[in-house]
C-alpha positions in Angstrom: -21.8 3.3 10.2 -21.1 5.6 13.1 -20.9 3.2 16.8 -21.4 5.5 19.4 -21.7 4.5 23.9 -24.1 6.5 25.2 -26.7 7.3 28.3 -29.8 8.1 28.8 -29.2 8.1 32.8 -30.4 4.5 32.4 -27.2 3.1 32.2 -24.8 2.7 29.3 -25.5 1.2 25.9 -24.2 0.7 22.5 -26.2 2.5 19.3 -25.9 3.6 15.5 -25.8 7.3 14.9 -28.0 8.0 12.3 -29.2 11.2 10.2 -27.8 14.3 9.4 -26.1 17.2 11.3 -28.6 19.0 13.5 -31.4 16.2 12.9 -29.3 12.9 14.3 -30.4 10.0 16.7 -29.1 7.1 17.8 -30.4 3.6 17.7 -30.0 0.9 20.5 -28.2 -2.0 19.7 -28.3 -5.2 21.6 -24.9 -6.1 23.6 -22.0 -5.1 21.6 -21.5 -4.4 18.1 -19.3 -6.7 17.2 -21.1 -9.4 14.3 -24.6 -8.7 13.3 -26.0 -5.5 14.6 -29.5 -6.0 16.4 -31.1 -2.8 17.4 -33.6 -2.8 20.4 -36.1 -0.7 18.9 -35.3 1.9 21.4 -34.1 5.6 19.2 -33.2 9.0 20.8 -32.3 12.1 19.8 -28.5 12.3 19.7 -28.8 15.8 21.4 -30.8 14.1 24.0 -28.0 12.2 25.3 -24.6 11.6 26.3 -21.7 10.1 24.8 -19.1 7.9 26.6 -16.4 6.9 25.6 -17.1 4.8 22.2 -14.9 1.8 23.7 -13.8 0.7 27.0 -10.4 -0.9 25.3 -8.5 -4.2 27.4 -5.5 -2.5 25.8 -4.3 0.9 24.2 -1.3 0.3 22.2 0.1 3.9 20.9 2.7 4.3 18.2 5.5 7.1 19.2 7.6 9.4 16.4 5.0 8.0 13.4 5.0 11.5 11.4 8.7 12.6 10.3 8.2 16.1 11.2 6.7 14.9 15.1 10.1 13.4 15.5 12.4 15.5 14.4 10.6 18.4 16.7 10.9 16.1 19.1 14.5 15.9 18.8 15.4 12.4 16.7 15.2 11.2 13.4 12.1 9.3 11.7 12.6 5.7 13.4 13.0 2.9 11.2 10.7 0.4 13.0 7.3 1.7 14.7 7.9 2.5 18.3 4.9 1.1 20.1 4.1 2.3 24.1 0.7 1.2 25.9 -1.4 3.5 28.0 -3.6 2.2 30.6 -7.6 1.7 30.0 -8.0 4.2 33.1 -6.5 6.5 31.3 -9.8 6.2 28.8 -12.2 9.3 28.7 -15.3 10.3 26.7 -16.6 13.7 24.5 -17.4 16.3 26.8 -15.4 14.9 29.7 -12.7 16.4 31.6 -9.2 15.8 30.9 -7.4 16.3 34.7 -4.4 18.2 34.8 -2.3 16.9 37.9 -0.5 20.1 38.6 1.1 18.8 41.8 2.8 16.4 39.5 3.9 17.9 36.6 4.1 21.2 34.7 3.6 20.8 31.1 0.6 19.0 29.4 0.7 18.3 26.2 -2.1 17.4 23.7 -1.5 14.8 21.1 -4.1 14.7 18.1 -4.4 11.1 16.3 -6.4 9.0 14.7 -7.6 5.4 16.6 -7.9 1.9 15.2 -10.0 0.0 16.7 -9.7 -4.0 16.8 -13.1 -5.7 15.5 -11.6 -9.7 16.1 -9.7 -11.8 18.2 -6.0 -11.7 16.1 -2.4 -12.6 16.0 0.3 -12.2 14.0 -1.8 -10.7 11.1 -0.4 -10.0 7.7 -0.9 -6.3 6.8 -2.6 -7.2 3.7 -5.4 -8.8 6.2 -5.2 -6.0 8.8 -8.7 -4.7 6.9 -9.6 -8.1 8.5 -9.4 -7.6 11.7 -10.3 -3.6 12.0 -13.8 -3.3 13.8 -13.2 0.8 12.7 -11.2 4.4 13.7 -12.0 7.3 15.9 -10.5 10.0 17.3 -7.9 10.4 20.0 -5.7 12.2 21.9 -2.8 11.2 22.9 -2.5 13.4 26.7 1.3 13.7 27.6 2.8 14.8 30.9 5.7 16.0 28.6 8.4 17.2 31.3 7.9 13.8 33.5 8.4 12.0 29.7 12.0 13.7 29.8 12.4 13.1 33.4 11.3 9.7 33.4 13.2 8.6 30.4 10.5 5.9 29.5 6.8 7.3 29.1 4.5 4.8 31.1 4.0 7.9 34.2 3.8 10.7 31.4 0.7 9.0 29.4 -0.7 6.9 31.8 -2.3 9.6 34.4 -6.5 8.9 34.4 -8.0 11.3 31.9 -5.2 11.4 29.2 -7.0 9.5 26.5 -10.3 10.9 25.4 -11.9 8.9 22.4 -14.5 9.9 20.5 -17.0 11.0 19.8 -17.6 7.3 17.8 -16.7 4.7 15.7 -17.2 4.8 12.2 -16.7 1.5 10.3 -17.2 2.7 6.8 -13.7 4.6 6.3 -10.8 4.1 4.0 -8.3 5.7 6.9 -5.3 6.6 3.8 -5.7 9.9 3.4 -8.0 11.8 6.3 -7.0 15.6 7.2 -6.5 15.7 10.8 -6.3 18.7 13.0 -6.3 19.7 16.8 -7.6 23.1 17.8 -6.9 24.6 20.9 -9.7 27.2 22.1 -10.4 27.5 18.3 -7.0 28.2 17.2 -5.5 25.1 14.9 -2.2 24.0 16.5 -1.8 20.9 14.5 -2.3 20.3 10.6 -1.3 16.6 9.1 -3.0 13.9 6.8 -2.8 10.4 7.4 -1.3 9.7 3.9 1.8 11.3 6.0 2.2 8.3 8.5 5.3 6.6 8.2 4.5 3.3 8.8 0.8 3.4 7.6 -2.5 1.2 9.3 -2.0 -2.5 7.7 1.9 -2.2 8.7 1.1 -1.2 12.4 -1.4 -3.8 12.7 0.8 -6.8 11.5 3.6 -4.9 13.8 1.6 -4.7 16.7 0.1 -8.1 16.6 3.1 -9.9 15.7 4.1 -8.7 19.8 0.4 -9.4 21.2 -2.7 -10.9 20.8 -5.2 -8.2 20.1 -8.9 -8.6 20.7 -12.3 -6.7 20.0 -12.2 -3.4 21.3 -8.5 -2.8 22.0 -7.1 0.3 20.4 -4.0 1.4 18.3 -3.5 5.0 18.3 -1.3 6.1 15.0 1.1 8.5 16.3 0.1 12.5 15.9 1.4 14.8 13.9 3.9 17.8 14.4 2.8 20.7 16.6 1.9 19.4 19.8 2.4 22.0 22.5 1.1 22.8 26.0 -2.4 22.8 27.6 -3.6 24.9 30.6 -6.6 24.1 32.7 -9.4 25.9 31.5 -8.6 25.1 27.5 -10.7 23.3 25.0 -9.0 21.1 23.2 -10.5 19.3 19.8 -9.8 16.8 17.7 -11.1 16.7 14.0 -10.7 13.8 11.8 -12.3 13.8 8.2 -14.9 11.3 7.8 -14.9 10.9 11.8 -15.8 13.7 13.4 -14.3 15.8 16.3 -13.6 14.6 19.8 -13.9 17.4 22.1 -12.7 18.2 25.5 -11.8 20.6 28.2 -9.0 20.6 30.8 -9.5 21.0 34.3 -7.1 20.7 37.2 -6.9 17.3 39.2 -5.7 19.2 42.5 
């Protein structure tokens, strides 16, 4: 099932994609999706309207150096234990929105393809053979990194926390064994990174019982896996997409902030 936010210029809703490519709508769902679904009765065409952001997250726990080849071009060795980091839920976007590149601030923007987990129930300290428990469903993300004020900083709240710099999308789809997805991000068309999940180091079920053994997590809050080797600079003016097998692709362009 594919949970999409969306507006009709009516305000903001929850629905269930439905259909096939080029002949898709979206259903309305009652309050949020979490339990039983109950539609309203109300169904649009998907092309009819717009997609928000397919969760407004209390929390975005990220997961640093989780591909060996990601860490060692960024300059370390495969970490033993996942490195978790949080990004604020400001720095949330939707598909088609603008990612906001604060030029008077930094230099280089990175993108930073990855799949999402998204929490489905109130949880602590989960064992990693329940994590399927717990796991509402996975969309794409994209990790936006201010990568010169990561270096300057020496910690990375300022570099991934800037409004704008985490567009999710374009939904949620619950029905998804996440193990082995092909995930790429395209810049203007040209495919910068390449990976497959089966590559993570410390895979879903071990990052969930890792992550909630620091915090409680509840429905709607996000872990984003760690991305994949290749990341490299954006400009304002790019288009910037991620494509996740079974998911779909979360596009978006970059414009500047100043």
């Amino acid at each position: 099932m594919r949970i999409a936010r969306f507006s009709t210029g009516e305000g903001v809703t929850f629905g269930v994609v439905e259909g096939d490519q080029g002949e898709e709508f979206v259903s309305a769902v009652s309050g949020h999706p979490f339990g039983t679904i109950q539609f309203t009765g109300e169904r649009f065409p998907l092309a009819e309207v717009r997609l928000v952001a397919p969760m407004l997250p209390s929390k975005i726990v990220a997961i640093g150096k989780n591909y060996a080849e990601h860490a060692r071009e960024m300059g370390g060795e495969p970490p033993a234990e996942p490195v978790i980091f949080s990004k604020p839920s400001t720095s949330v976007i939707g598909p088609g929105e603008a990612i906001a590149y604060p030029e008077k601030l930094s230099q280089r923007v990175d993108f930073e393809g990855e799949l999402a987990v998204v929490i489905g129930r109130l949880c602590r300290e989960v064992p990693a053979q329940r994590a399927s428990e717990v796991i509402f469903g996975y969309t794409c993300a994209n990790d936006v990194t201010a990568r010169d004020l990561q270096a300057k900083d020496g910690q990375w709240t300022r570099a991934k926390g800037f409004d704008t710099f985490c567009p999710l999308g374009p939904w949620i789809q619950t029905e998804l064994d996440p193990a082995d997805l092909a995930i790429t991000t395209t810049v203007n068309g040209d495919i910068r990174q390449s990976a497959r999940t089966s590559q993570l180091l410390h895979d879903i079920p071990a990052l969930v019982a890792y992550v909630s053994a620091v915090m409680t997590l509840i429905p709607g809050d996000v872990i984003l896996t760690g991305t994949p080797a290749g990341v490299g600079p954006l400009a304002v003016g790019d288009e910037v997409g991620v494509g996740i097998e079974g998911i779909g692709t979360l596009t978006n362009r970059v414009v500047s902030r100043d």
